[in-house]
NUKERO-815200 format. One line per 2 residues: number of its first residue (from 1); their letters; for each residue y negated, x negated, z negated of N, C-alpha, C. Coordinates in pm, 1 decimal. Layout:
BEGIN
NUM) A) Y/X/Z/Y/X/Z/Y/X/Z; ...
This chain:
BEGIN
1) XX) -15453.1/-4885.2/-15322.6/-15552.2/-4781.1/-15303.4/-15523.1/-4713.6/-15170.3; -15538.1/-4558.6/-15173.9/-15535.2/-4496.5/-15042.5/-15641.8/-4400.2/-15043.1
3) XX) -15697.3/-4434.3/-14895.8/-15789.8/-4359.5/-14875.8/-15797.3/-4221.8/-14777.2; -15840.0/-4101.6/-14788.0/-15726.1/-4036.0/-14709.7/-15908.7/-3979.7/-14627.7
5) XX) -15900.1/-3950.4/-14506.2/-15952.7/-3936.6/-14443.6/-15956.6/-3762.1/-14430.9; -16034.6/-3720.7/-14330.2/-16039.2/-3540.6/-14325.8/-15900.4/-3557.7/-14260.6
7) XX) -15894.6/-3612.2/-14160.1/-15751.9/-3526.4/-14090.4/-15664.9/-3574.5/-14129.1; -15594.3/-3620.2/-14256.7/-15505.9/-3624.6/-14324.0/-15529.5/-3525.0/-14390.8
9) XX) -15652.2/-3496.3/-14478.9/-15606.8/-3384.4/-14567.0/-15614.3/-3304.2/-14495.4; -15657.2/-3247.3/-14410.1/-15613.2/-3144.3/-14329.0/-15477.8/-3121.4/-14302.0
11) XX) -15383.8/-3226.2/-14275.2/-15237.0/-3185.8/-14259.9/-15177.7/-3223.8/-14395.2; -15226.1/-3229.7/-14456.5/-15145.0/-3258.8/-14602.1/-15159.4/-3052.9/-14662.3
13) XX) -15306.6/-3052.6/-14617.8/-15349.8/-2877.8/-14655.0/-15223.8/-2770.7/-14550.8; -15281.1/-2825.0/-14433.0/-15188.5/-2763.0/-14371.7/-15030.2/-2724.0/-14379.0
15) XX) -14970.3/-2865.2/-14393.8/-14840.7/-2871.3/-14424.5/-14794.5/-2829.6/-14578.7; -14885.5/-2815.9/-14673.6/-14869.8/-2675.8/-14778.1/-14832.1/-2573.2/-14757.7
17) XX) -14938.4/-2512.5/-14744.1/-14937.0/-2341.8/-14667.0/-14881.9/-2341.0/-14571.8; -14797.9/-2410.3/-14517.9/-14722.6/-2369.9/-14439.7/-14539.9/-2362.2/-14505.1
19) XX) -14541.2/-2455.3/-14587.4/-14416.0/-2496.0/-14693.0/-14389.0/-2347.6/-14768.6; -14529.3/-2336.4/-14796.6/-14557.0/-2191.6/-14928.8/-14600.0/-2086.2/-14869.5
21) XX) -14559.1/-2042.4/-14805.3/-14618.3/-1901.6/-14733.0/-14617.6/-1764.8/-14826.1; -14567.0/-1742.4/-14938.8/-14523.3/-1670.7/-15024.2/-14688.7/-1701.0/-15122.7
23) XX) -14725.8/-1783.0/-15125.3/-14869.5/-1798.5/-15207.2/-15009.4/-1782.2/-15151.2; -14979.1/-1835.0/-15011.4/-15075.3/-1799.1/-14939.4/-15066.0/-1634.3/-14846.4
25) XX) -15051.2/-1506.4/-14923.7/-15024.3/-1408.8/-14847.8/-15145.9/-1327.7/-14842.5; -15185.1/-1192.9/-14854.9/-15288.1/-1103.8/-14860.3/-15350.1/-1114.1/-15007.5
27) XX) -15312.3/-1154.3/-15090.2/-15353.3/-1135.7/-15236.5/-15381.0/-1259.1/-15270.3; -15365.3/-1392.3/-15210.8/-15416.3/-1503.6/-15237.3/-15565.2/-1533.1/-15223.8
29) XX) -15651.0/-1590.3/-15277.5/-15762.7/-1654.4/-15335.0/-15780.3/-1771.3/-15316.9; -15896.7/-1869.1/-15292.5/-15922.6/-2000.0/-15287.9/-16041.6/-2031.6/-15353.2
31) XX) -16025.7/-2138.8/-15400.4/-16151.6/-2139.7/-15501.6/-16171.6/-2298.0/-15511.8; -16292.8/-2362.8/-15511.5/-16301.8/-2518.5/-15556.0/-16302.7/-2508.2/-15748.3
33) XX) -16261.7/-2605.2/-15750.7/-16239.2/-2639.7/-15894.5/-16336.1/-2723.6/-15928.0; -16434.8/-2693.6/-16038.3/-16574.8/-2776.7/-16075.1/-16703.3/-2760.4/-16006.7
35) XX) -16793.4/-2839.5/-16003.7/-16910.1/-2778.1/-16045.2/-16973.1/-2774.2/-15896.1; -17038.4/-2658.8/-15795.7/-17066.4/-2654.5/-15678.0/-17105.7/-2807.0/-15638.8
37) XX) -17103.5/-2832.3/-15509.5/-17146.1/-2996.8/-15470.7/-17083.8/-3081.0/-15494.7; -16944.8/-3040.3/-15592.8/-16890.3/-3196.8/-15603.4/-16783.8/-3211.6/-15493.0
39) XX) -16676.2/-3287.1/-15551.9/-16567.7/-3312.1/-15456.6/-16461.3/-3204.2/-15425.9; -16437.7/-3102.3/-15510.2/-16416.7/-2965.7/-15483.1/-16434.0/-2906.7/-15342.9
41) XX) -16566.0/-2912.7/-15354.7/-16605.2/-2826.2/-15246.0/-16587.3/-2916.0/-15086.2; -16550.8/-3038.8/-15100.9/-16485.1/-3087.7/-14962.3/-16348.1/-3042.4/-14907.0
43) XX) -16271.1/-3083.8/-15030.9/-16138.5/-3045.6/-15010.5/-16143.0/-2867.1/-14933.7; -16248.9/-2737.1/-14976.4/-16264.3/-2618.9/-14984.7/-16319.9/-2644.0/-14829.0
45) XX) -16388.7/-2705.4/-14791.4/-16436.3/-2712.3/-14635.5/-16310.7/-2805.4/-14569.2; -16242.8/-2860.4/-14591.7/-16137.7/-2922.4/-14521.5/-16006.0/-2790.9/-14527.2
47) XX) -16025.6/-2720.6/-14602.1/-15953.6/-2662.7/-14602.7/-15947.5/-2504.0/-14534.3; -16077.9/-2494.7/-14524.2/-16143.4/-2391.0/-14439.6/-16150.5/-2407.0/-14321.3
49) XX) -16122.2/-2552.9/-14286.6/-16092.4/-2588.3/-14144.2/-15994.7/-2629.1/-14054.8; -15871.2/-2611.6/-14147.9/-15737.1/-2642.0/-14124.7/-15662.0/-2463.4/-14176.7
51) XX) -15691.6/-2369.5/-14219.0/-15569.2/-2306.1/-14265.5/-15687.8/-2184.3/-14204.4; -15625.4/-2086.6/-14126.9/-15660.3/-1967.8/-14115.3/-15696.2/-1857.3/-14193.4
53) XX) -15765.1/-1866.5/-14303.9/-15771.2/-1721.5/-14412.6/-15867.8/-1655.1/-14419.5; -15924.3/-1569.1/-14376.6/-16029.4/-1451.7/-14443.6/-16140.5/-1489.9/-14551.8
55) XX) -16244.8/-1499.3/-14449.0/-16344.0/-1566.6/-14481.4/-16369.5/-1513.9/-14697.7; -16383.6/-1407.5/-14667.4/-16382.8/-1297.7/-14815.5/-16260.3/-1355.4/-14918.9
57) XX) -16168.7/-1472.4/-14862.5/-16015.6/-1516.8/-14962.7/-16104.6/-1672.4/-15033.9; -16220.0/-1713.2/-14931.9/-16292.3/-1806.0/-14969.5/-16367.8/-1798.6/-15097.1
59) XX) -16360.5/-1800.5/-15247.6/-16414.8/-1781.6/-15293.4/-16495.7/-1912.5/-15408.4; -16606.0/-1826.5/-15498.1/-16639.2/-1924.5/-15594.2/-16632.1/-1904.3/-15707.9
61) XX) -16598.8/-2005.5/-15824.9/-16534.2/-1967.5/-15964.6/-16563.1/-1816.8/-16000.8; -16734.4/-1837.3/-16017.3/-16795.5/-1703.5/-16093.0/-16723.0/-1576.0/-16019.7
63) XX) -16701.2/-1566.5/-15875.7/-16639.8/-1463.2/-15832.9/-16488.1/-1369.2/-15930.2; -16416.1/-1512.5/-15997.1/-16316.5/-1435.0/-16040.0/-16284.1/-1328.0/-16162.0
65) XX) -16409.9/-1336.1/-16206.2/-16334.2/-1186.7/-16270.3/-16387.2/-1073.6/-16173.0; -16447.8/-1111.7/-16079.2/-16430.4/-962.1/-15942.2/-16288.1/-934.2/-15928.3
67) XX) -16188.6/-1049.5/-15897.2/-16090.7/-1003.2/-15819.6/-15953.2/-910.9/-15843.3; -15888.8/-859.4/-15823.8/-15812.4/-766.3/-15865.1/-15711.1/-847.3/-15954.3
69) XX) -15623.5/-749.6/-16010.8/-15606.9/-817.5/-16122.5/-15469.6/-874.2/-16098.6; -15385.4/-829.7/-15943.9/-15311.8/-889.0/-15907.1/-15285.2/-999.3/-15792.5
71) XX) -15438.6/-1076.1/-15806.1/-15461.5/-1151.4/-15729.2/-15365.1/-1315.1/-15756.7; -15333.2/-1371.3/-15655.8/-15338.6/-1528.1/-15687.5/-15469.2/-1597.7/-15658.4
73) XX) -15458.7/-1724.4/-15693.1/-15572.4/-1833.7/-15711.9/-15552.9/-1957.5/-15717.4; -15544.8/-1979.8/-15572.6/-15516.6/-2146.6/-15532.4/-15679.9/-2192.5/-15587.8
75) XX) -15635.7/-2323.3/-15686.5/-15777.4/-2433.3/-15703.1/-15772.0/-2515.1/-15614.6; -15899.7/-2568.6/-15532.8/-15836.5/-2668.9/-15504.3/-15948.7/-2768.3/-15543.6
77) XX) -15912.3/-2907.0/-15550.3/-15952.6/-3063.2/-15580.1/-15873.8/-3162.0/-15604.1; -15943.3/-3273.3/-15567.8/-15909.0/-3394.6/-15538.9/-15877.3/-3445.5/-15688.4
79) XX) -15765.7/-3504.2/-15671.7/-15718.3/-3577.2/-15824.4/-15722.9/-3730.5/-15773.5; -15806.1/-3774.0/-15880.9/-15828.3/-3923.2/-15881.6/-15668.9/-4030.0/-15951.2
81) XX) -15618.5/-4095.8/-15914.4/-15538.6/-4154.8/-15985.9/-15585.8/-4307.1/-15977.1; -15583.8/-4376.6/-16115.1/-15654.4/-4510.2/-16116.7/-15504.1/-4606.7/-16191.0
């Protein structure tokens, strides 16, 4: 079992977007995956606190059919493996 603490995922987030800079550009999107309050939305505040993006790139599911139609759309959440 591993348990990963905020400031791991913070550099696990970090050291992404930094790997992928091509996904994370002006047209990228962030979004938690599942239902407001769950574990989604940690990873979405850990991640809001490690990667620099535009508060407005922060988004929530229902938002996406707002977004243009050549947007990307990072999900993010925690995958359980048992």
């Amino acid at each position: 079992i591993q348990i990963l603490d905020g400031t791991r995922i913070r550099k696990i987030i970090g050291t992404l977007v930094e790997q992928n800079p091509e996904i994370f550009d002006g047209t990228c999107y962030v979004a938690a995956f599942g239902k407001t309050g769950k574990s989604g939305e940690v990873i979405m505040y850990e991640f809001n606190h490690c990667v620099k993006i535009e508060e407005e790139k922060l988004i929530k599911v229902w938002d996406l059919p707002k977004l243009p139609s050549n947007s990307k759309i990072v999900f993010v959440e925690p995958i359980y493996l048992f």
